[in-house]
MARKOL-21671 format. One record per residue (C-alpha): x, y, z; residue in three letters. Coordinates in steps of 0.5 Angstrom, whole numbers, plus 500, padded with zeros to 3 digits. Example, Ala and Ser with C-alpha at 12.3 -4.5 7.8 and 13.67 -1.06 7.14 Angstrom:
BEGIN
525491516Ala 527498514Ser 
***
This chain:
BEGIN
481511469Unk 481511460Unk 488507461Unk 489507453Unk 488515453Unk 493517458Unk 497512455Unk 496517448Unk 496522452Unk 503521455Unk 505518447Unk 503526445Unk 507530450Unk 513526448Unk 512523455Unk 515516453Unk 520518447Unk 524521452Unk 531521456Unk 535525461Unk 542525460Unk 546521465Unk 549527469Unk 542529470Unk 542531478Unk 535528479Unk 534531487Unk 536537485Unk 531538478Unk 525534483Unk 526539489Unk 526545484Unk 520543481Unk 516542488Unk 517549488Unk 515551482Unk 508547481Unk 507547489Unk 507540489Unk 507534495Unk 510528494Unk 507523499Unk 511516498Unk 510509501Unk 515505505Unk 516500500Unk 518505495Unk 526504493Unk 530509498Unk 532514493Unk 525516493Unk 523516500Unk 529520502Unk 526526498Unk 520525498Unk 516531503Unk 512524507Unk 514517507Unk 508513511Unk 504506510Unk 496506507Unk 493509513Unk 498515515Unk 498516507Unk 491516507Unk 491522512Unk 496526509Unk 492526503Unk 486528506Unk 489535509Unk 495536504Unk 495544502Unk 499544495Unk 496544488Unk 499538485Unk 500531489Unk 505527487Unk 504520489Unk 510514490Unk 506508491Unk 501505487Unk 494506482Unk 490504489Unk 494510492Unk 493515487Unk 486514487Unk 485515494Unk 489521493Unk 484523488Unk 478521493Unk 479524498Unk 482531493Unk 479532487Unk 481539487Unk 487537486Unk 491535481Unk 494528483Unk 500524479Unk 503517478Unk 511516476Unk 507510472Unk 501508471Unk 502501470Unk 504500479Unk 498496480Unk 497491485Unk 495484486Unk 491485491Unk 487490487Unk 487485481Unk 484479485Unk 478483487Unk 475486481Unk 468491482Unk 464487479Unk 466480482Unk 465484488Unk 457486487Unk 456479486Unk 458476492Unk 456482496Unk 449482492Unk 450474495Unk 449476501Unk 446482501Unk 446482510Unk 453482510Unk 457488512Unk 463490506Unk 469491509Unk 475493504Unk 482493505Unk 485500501Unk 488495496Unk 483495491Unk 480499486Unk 476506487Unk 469501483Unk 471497488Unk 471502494Unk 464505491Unk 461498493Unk 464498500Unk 460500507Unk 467501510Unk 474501508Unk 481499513Unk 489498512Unk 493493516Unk 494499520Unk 486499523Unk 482493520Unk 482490527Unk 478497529Unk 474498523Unk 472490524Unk 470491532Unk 466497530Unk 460493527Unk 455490531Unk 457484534Unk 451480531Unk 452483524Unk 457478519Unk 462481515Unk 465480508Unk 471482507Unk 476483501Unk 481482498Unk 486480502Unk 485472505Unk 491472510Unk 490479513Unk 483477514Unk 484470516Unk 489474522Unk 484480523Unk 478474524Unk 482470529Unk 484476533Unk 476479534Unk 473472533Unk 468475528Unk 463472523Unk 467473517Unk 467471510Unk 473472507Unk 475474500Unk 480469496Unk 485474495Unk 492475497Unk 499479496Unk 504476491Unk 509479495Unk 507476502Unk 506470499Unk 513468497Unk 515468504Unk 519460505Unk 517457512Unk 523453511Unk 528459509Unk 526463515Unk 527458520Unk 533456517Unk 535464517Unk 533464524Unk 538458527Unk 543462523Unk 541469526Unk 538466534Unk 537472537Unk 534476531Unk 526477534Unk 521475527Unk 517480525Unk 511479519Unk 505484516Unk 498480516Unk 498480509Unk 504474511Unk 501467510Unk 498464517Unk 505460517Unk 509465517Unk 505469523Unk 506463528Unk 512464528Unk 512471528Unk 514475535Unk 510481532Unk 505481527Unk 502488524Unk 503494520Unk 509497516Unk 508504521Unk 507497527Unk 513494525Unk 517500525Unk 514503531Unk 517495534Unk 523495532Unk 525502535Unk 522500542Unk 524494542Unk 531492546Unk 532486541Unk 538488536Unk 537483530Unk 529482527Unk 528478521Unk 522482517Unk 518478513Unk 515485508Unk 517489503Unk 524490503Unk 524497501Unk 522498509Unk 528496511Unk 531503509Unk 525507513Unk 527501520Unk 534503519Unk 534510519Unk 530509525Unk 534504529Unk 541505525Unk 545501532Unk 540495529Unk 541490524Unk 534487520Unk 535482515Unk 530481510Unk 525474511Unk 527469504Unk 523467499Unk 522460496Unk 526463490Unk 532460492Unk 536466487Unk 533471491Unk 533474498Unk 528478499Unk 521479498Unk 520486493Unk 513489490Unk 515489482Unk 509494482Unk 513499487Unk 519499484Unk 517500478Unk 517507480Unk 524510479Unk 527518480Unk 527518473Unk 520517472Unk 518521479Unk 523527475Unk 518526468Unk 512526471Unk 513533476Unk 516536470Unk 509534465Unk 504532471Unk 503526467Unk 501521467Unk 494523470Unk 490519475Unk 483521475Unk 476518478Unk 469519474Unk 466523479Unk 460518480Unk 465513483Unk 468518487Unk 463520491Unk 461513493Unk 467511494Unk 469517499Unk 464515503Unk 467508507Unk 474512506Unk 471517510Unk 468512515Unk 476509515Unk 478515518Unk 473517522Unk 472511525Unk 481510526Unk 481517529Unk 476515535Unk 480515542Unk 
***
């Protein structure tokens, strides 16, 4: 994607130079421009609340990954980050697909460039490529297979026993992922910005002064947080445990937008987020998911602007490991 020409693009169209009136009744303009432009929203869990409670689906990167491959609408607006976008785009490229800001990357995507991807793959050039759905569509376009957390450890055990793995980007879920099958893996040295400002000494502190709250963390969490953790797994994994589960306190240890979704779902129970080592935080958040907001989801319906679009070269290659992905996740 031509950053730089959807940037002028935007700057054309008035896109950036303009404002809303304060009295501006956002959900009421958004869904009336769903309406209008037979437009979808899908959304992550991570997304600030106002945005997942109109939003038409709210889910983690697999279940949007789904939702994006079978949406019956002309325009897909996608609540999350650029990874997701592309993907949507991937899997439609019929369709017109829609970012509230171009500039929601993501760490993980930013630590596994395509090229640097190649090298190491031309290095060993026996090794299956597995990549996490948080990199970007270059880097996908190079892949054997793609995963999320919700399904790395299936896609891991799909290969042959004898045949060794390299996968990126995301160094603690792969390091989780290795020790869960006891895989011949190697590892990328990427990580999550979010997951990684997780404090040991916080979260044992917060669990003395709340004993009966059950810790829960994703895998891309340092291992020292998942040792301590009485469930590792997906934000969806996460959320269908805390619904379930008898207890009626859980420390989490993710992005803390998921709180809403688990409070929705579990309103009779209490969630604290899991402490960062900033002492002047208290919990951990996606400065690239909440740079999303509903004035932004509001302009970018109204302009279908700014535009997330793959070379259609890249787009075919990468279309083939993302479909593998949900081949592969919906076997029985």
């Amino acid at each position: 994607m031509d950053l730089e020409k959807a940037k002028k693009e935007l700057q054309e169209k008035g896109f950036l130079d303009i404002d809303t009136s304060s009295d501006t009744d956002y959900v009421a303009e958004i869904k009336k421009l769903k309406k209008e432009k037979n437009a979808v929203i899908l959304a992550h869990y991570y997304q600030e609340p106002e945005i997942q409670d109109i939003a038409d689906f709210v889910g983690d990167s697999l279940q949007l990954s789904y939702k994006a491959a079978e949406v019956d609408a002309e325009m897909i607006v996608f609540a999350g980050v650029h990874f997701m976008a592309e993907t949507a785009k991937i899997l439609n490229p019929e369709k017109k697909v829609v970012l509230p800001d171009l500039n929601a990357g993501c760490s993980l995507a930013e630590s596994c460039p395509a090229n640097d991807l190649q090298a190491m793959k031309d290095k060993y050039p026996d090794h299956t490529v597995i990549t996490y759905v948080n990199t970007s569509a270059e880097a996908k376009a190079i892949s054997d297979i793609c995963c999320t957390s919700s399904n790395a450890r299936k896609i891991v055990e799909s290969v042959p026993e004898d045949q060794p793995i390299l996968f990126a980007p995301d160094r603690n879920l792969g390091a989780w992922i290795k020790k869960e099958t006891g895989r011949d893996m190697l590892i990328w040295d990427g990580a999550c910005v979010v997951h990684e400002a997780f404090s040991i000494d916080r979260l044992i502190e917060t669990h003395k002064e709340n004993p009966k709250a059950k810790i829960i963390a994703h895998p891309e969490s340092p291992d020292y947080i998942l040792k301590v953790s009485e469930y590792v797994g997906s934000t969806s994994g996460m959320i269908n445990y805390v619904k379930n589960n008898p207890a009626k306190e859980f420390i989490v240890a993710t992005e803390a937008g998921i709180l809403h979704e688990m409070q929705k779902e579990a309103p009779d129970k209490t969630f604290i987020p899991a402490p960062v080592e900033d002492t002047s935080c208290s919990c951990s958040e996606c400065p690239y998911m909440k740079m999303n907001t509903m004035k932004k989801l509001y302009l970018c319906m109204k302009y279908e602007l700014p535009e997330v679009n793959v070379p259609e070269d890249v787009r075919k290659k990468a279309l083939i490991p993302i479909e593998k992905m949900l081949e592969i996740s919906s076997r029985k």
